[in-house]
C-alpha positions as CSV (number, residue, x, y, z in Angstrom):
1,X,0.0,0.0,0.0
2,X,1.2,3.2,-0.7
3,X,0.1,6.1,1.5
4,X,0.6,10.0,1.5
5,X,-0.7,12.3,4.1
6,X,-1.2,15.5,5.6
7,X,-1.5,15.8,9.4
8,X,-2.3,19.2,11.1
9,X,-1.8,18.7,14.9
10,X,-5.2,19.1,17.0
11,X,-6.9,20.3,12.9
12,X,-7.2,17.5,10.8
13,X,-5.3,15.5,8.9
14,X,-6.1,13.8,5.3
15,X,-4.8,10.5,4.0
16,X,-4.8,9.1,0.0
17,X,-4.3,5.3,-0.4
18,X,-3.3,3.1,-2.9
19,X,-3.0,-1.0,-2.6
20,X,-0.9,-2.0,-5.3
21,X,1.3,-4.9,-6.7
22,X,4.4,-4.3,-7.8
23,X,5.0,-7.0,-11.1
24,X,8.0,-7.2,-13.3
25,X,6.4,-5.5,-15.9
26,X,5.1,-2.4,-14.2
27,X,2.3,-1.6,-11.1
28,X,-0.8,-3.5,-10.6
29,X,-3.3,-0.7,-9.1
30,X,-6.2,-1.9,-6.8
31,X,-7.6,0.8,-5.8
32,X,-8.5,3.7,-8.6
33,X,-10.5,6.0,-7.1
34,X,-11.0,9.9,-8.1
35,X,-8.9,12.4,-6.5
36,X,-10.4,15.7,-7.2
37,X,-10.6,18.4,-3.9
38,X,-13.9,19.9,-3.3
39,X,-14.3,23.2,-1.2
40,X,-17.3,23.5,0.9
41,X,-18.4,26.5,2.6
């Protein structure tokens, strides 16, 4: 699994996973989900 993060002490904090296999010939990605930010008021 590959994991990046942000972590605001006492805010929040905001993590984006990926489980993937590593093969010979390249990644094997499990989990393809959408990425885009929304701002809410």
């Amino acid at each position: 699994m590959i994991e990046r993060g942000i972590y605001l002490e006492c805010k929040f904090a905001v993590r984006l996973e990926k489980i993937v296999i590593l093969r010979a010939d390249g990644l094997e990605i499990f989990s393809e989900m959408p990425r885009e930010v929304q701002r809410r008021s």
